[in-house]
C-alpha positions as a Markdown table, in Angstrom:
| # | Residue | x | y | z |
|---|---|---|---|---|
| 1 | Unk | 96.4 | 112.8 | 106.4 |
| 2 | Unk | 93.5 | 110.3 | 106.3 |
| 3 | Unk | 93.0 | 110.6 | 102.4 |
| 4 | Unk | 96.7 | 109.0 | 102.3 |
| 5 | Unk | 96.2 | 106.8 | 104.8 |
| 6 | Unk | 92.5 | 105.5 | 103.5 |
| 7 | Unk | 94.6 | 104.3 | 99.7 |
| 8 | Unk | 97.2 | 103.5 | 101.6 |
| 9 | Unk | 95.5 | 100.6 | 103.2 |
| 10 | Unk | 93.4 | 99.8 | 100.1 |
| 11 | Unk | 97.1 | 99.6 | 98.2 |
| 12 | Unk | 98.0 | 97.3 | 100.7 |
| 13 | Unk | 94.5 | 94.9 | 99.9 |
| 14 | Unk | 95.2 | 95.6 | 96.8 |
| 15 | Unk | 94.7 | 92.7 | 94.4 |
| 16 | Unk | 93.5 | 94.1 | 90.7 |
| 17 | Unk | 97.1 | 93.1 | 89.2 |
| 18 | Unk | 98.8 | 89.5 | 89.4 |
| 19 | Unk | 101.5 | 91.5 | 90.9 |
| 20 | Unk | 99.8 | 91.0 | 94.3 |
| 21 | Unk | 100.4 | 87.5 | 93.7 |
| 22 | Unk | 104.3 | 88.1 | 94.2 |
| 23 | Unk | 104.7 | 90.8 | 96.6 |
| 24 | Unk | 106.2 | 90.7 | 100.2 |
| 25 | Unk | 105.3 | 93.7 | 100.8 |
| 26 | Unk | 103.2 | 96.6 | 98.9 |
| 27 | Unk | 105.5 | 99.7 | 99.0 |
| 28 | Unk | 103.5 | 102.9 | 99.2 |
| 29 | Unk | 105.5 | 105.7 | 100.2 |
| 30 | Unk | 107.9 | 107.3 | 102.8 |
| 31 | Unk | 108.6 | 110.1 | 104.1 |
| 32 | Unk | 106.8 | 113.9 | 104.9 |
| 33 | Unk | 102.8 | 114.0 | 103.6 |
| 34 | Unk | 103.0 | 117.4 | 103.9 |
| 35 | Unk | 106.3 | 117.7 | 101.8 |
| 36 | Unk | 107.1 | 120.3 | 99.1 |
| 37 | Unk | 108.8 | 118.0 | 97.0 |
| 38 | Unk | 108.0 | 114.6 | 96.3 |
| 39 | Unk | 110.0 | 111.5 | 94.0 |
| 40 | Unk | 108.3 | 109.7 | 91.6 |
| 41 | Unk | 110.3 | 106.2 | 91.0 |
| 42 | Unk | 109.7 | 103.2 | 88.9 |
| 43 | Unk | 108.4 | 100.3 | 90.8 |
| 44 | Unk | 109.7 | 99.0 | 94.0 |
| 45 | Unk | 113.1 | 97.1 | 93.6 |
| 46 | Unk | 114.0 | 93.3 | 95.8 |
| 47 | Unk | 115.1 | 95.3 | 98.7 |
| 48 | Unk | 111.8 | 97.4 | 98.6 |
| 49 | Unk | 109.6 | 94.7 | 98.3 |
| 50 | Unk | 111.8 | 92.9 | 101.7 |
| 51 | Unk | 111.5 | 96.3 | 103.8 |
| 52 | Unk | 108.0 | 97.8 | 102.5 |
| 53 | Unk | 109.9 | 101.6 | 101.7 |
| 54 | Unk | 110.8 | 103.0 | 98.5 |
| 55 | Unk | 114.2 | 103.5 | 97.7 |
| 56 | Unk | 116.1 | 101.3 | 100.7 |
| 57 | Unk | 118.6 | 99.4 | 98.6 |
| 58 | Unk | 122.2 | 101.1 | 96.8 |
| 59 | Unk | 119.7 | 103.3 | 94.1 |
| 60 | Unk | 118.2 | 104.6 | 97.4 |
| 61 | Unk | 121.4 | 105.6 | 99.3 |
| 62 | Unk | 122.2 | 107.1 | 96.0 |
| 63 | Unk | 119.3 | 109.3 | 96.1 |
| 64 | Unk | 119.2 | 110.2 | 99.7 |
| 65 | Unk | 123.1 | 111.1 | 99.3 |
| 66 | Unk | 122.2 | 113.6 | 96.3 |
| 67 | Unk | 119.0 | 114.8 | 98.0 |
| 68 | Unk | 121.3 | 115.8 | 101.5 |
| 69 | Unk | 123.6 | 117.4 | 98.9 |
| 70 | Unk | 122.1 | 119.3 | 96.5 |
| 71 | Unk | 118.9 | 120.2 | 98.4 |
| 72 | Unk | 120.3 | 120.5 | 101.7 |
| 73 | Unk | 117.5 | 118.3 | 102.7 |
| 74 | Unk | 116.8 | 114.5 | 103.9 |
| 75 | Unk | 114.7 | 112.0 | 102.7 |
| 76 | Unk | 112.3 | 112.4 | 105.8 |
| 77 | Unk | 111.4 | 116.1 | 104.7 |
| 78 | Unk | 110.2 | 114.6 | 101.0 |
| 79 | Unk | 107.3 | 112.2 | 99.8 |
| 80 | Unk | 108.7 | 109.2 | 98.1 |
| 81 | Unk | 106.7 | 107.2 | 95.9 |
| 82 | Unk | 106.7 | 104.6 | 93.3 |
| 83 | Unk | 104.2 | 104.4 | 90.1 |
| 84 | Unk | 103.5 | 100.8 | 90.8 |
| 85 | Unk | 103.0 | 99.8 | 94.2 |
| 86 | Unk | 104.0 | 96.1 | 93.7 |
| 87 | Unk | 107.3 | 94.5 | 92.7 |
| 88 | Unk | 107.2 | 93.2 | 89.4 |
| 89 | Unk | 109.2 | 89.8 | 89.1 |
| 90 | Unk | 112.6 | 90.3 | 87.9 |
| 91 | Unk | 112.4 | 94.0 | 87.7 |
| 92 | Unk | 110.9 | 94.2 | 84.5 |
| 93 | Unk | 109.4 | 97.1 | 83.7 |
| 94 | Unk | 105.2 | 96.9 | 84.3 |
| 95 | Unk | 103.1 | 96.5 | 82.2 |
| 96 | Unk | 100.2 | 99.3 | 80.9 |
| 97 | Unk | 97.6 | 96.9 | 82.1 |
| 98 | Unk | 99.7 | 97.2 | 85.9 |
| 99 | Unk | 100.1 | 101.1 | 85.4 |
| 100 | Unk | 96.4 | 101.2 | 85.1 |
| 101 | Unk | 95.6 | 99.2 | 87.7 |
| 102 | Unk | 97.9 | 101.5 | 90.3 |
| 103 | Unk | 97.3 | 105.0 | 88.6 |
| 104 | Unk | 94.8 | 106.0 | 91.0 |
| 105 | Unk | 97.2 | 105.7 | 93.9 |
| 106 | Unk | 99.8 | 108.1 | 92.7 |
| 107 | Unk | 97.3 | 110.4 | 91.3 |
| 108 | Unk | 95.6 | 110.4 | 94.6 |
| 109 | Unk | 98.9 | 110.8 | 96.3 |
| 110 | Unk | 99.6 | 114.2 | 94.4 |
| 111 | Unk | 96.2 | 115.2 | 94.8 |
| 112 | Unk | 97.1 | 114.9 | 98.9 |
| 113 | Unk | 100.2 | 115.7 | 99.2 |
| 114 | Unk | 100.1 | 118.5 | 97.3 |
| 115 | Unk | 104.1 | 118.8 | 96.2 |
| 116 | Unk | 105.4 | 122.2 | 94.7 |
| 117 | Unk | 107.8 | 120.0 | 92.7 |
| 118 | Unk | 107.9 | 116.6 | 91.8 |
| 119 | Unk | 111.2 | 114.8 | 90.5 |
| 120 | Unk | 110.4 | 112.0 | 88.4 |
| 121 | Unk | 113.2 | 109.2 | 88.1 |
| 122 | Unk | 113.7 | 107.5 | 85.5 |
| 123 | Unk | 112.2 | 106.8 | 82.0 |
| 124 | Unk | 109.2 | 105.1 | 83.3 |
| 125 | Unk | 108.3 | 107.8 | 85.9 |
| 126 | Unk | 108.8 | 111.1 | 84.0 |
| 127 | Unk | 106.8 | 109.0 | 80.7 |
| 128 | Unk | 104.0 | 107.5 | 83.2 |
| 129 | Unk | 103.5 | 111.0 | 84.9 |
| 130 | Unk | 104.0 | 113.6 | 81.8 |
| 131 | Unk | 102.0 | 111.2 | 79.8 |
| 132 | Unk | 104.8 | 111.1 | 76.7 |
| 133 | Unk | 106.8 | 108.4 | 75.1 |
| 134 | Unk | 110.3 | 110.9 | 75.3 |
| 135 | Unk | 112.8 | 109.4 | 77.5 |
| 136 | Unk | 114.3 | 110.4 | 80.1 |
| 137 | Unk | 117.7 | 112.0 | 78.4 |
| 138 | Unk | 115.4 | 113.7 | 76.0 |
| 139 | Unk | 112.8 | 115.3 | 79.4 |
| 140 | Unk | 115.6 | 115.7 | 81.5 |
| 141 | Unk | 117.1 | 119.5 | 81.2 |
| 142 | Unk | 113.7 | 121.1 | 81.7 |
| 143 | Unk | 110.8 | 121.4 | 83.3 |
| 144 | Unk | 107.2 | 120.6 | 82.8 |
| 145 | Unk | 103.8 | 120.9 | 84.2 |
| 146 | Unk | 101.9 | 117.8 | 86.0 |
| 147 | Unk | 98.3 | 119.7 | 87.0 |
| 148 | Unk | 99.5 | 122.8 | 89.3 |
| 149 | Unk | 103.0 | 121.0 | 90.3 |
| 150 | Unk | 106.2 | 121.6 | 88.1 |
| 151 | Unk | 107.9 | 118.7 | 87.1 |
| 152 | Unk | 111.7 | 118.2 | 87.0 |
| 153 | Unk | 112.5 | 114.8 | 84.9 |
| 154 | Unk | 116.3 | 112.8 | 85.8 |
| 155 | Unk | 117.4 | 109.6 | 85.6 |
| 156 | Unk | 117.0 | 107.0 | 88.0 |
| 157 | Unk | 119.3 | 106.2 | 90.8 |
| 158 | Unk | 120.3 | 103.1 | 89.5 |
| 159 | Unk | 121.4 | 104.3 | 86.2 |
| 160 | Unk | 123.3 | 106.5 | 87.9 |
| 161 | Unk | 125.0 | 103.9 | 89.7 |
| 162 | Unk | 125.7 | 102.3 | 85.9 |
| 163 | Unk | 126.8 | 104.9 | 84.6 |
| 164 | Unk | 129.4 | 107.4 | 87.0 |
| 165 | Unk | 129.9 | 110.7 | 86.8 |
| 166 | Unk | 128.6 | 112.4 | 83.9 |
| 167 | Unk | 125.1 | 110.6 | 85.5 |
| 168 | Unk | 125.5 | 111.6 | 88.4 |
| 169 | Unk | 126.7 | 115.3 | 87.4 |
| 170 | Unk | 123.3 | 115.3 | 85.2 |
| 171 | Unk | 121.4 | 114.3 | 88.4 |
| 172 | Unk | 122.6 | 116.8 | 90.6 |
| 173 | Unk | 122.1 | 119.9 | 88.1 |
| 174 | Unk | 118.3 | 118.5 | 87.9 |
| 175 | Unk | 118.0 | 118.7 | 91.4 |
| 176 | Unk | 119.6 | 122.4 | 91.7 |
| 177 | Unk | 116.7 | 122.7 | 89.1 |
| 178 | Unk | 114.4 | 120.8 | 91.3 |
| 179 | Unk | 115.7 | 123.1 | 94.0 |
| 180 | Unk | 115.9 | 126.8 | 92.1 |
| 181 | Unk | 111.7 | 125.9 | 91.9 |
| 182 | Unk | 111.3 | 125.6 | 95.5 |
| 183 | Unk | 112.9 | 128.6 | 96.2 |
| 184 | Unk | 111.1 | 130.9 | 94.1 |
| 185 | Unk | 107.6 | 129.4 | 94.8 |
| 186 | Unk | 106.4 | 128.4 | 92.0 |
């Protein structure tokens, strides 16, 4: 889609945030632009920022693991994006003045892509997308609305990772949530 890839390579010129200053790579998306589903993550990780795709390190097998198995899908047929574009050193969480300076990617992103469903991960994501200051275990459980597209809040692969089975058991009945949407077409 040329909308996508027009911001695509204005993310990658991209230098409105001293995060630019940092980077190795700017991580836009991967997977399907036409997708029906898209993940909404943090901000890309150290092995994001090395390979240029969301979601490539352990929080990333994670999530292409639970994706094969509760949606019976890969991570080629979804759109996966970050809020923030850049790394932010040490994994800190970014800023509002970074947020703002990225927002217009994702929104553009959803506006293109047009997802049925998006599955934000984490606190950052499902706060940064709903526009709340709930977390995550509070969101999670329910769904909301994000302009046309329902949204389906979980936790992020990583905590998942930290925290075993229960998280992991929470993940996967969001994503039979995530899922139950996509098959009724709403």
């Amino acid at each position: 889609m040329a909308l996508l890839a027009e911001i695509e390579a204005d993310a990658r010129a991209c230098l409105a945030c001293p995060l630019a200053e940092s980077r190795t790579n700017v991580v836009f998306s991967a997977g399907s632009s036409q997708a029906e589903l898209m993940f909404v993550g943090e901000a890309p990780g150290h092995d994001e920022d090395l390979q240029g795709e969301p979601f490539v390190g352990r929080s990333g097998r994670l999530l292409d693991r639970l994706i094969g198995e509760e949606l019976g899908r890969d991570r080629s047929s979804c759109y996966i994006c970050n809020v923030i574009k850049c790394r932010p050193p040490g994994n800190r969480n970014p800023t509002p003045a970074e947020v703002a300076s990225c927002r217009h990617y994702l929104d553009t992103q959803v506006a293109a892509v047009r997802p049925r469903v998006i599955v934000t991960l984490g606190n950052f994501a499902a706060r940064t997308v709903l526009g709340t200051d709930e977390t995550v275990t509070k969101l999670r459980g329910r769904s909301y609305r994000y302009e046309s597209t329902v949204v389906v809040p979980t936790f992020h692969p990583s905590y998942g990772l930290r925290g075993g089975a229960t998280v992991v058991a929470e993940m996967r009945a969001d994503l039979v949530r995530a899922k139950r949407f996509l098959a009724s077409g709403t």
